[in-house]
Structure formats: C-alpha cells, structure tokens
C-alpha positions in Angstrom: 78.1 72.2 -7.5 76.6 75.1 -5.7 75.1 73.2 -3.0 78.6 71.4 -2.8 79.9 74.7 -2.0 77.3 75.6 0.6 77.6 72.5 2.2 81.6 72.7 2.5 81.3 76.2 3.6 78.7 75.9 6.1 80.9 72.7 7.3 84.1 75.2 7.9 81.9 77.6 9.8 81.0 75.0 12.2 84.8 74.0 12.9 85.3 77.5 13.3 82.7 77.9 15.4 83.8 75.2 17.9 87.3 76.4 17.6 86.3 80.1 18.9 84.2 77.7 21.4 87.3 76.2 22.9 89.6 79.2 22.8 86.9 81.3 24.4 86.5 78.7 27.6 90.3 78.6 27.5 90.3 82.6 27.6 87.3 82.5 30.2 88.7 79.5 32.3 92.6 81.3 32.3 91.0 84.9 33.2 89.7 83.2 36.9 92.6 81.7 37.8 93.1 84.7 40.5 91.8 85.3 43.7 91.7 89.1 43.9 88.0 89.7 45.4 86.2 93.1 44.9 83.5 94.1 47.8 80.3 93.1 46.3 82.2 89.0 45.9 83.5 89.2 49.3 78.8 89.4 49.9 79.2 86.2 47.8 82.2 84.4 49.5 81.0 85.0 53.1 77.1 83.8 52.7 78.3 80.5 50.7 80.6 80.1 53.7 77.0 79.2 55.8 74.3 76.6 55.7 71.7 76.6 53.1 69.7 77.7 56.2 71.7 80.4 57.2 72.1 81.9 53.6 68.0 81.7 53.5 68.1 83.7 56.7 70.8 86.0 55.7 69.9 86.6 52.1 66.4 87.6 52.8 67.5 91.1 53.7 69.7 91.4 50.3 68.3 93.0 47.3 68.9 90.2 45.3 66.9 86.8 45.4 68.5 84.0 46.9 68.6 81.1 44.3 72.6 82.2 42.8 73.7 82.0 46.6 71.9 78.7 46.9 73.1 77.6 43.5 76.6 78.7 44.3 76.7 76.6 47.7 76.0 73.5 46.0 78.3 73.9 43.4 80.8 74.5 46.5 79.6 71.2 48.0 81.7 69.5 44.7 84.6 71.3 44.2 85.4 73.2 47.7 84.7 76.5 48.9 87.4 78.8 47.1 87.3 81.6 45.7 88.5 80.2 42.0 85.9 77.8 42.6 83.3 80.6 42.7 84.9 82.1 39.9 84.6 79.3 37.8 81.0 78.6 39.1 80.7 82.1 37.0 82.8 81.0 34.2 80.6 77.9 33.7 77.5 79.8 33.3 79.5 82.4 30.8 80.5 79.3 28.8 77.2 77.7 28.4 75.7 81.0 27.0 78.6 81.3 24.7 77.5 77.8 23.4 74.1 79.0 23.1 75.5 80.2 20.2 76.2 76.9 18.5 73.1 74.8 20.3 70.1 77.5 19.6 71.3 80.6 18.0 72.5 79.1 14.8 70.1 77.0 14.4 67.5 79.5 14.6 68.8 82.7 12.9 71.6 81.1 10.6 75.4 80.2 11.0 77.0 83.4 11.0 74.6 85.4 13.6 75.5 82.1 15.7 79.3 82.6 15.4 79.1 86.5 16.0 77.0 85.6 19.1 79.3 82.7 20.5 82.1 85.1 19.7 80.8 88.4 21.4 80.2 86.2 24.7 83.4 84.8 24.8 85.4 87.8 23.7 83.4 91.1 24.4 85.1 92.7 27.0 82.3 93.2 29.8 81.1 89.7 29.3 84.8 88.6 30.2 84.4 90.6 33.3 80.8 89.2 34.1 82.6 85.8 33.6 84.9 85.7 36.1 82.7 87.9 38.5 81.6 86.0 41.8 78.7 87.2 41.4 74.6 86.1 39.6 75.5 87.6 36.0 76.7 85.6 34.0 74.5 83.2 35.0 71.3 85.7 34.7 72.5 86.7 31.4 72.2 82.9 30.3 68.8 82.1 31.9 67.4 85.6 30.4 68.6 84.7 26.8 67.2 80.9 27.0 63.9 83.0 28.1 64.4 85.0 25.3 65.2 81.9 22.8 61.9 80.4 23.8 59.7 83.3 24.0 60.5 83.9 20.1 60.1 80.0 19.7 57.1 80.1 20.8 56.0 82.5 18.4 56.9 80.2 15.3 55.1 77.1 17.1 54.0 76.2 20.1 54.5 73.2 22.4 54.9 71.8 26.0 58.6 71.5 25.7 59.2 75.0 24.7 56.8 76.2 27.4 58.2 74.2 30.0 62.0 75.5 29.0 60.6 79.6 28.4 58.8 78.8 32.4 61.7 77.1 33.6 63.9 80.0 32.3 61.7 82.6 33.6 61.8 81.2 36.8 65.1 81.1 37.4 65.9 84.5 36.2 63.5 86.0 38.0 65.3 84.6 41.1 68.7 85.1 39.9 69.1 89.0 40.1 66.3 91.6 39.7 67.2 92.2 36.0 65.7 89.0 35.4 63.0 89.4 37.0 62.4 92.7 34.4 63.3 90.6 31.8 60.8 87.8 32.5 58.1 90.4 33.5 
C-alpha cells in the first residue's frame, strides 16, 4: 500500500511539474511579446542586422565572445530579424533551462528539488527578466548549469557521453558571456 502511495504521489508531482512547465513558457513566451529595446539589445539588434562576417569583425572589439551573436543570426535566418524574434531566441534558451528541471534535475536530486528548480526559472523574477532580454543570459545560464549537471555526474561515474556533454557545455559557455567562461574555468 505504501509504495501504492508513493508511486501515485510521485505520479501527481510529475503532472504538476509539466503543468508549471507549460504555464511558465506561456508566462515567458507572453512577457516578449514587446518590442521596447534597452541600450545594451539595441548592441544585439544592430550586429545580427550584418553578415556572419561582419559580426566576426565587429564583435571582436566587444567584451563578450562572439558565439550568442553568431547563434542569434542563425536563429534570425528562420524566423526573420525582429526584435520579438530575438526575444524569443532568449525565451527559448530560458525555457530549456526551466525543463532542465524535469529532464536532469529530478532525476538526479529527487522530484521536489526538480519542481522548485523548474519553478524558480520560470517564475523568479530576474530570470523572467533574463528571459526576455536580447541579450547571451539566459542562454549562458543554461549551458553553465548543464556544465554544472555533468561536472557532478561525473563524479558519481564516469563516461564518454558525460564528458563529451560537461566539454561541449564548457565550451559554449565559455564563448557565450565571460561569466561562463568563470564558471567553466
């Protein structure tokens, strides 16, 4: 009976969990639906307005590395160079980390941290600002906490996948924003 009852509860958490999933992309997705820029997007919006040459050129004097800029122009090549498109380039990558939640944090510290984590990204209130932000955050937030989820997996067991994902990670960080690069050093 017991495990009947674990099971069943453990089973509602879940639902839950996706629920506050879906709200939290709907609250995410609803909050970029502007185009109001701040100075440091309008950075952002200009270089992705250039060739991937041009932003090379042009970004190599910035103090941030190039690869969000890069990352953001291709996204641009799909869905057109606005500046909600930017904004939900930036909601995207605040969505994924909110699902790390679900995908990795559950599964490796237990149902409830992974709800309280899936909630705090979707809900706290400076990650809703890094969300909608045209800017590298949200998506050097995630790429620092999948470093972070495979450094400590790595420490319970180790294995090429793992590795590949914790370098991969690292990588990309450390060429998102300068934070990461802290982070991965």
């Amino acid at each position: 009976q017991t495990n009947n009852n674990l099971i069943a509860k453990n089973k509602k958490l879940k639902i839950i969990h996706i629920i506050i999933l879906v709200i939290g992309a709907i609250f995410m997705i609803g909050s970029g639906l502007h185009t109001n820029i701040w100075f440091d997007e309008t950075y952002t919006v200009g270089l992705v307005n250039h060739s991937f040459v041009d932003i090379a050129k042009i970004g190599a004097a910035d103090v941030h590395p190039l690869f969000y800029y890069m990352f953001a122009k291709f996204f641009t090549l799909f869905t057109g160079n606005s500046i909600i498109s930017l904004r939900m380039f930036s909601v995207i990558g605040m969505i994924c980390l909110s699902l790390l939640g679900y995908t990795h944090i559950r599964k490796d510290f237990g149902e409830k941290t992974g709800f309280i984590f899936s909630f705090l990204c979707a809900f706290l209130p400076e990650m809703a600002q890094y969300a909608i932000e045209v800017r590298m955050y949200s998506w050097a937030i995630l790429t620092v906490t999948v470093l972070a989820i495979y450094a400590y997996r790595l420490t319970k067991e180790d294995n090429t996948k793992d590795w590949i994902i914790f370098g991969v990670s690292s990588l990309m960080s450390i060429y998102l924003h300068y934070y990461g690069l802290m982070a991965a050093d």
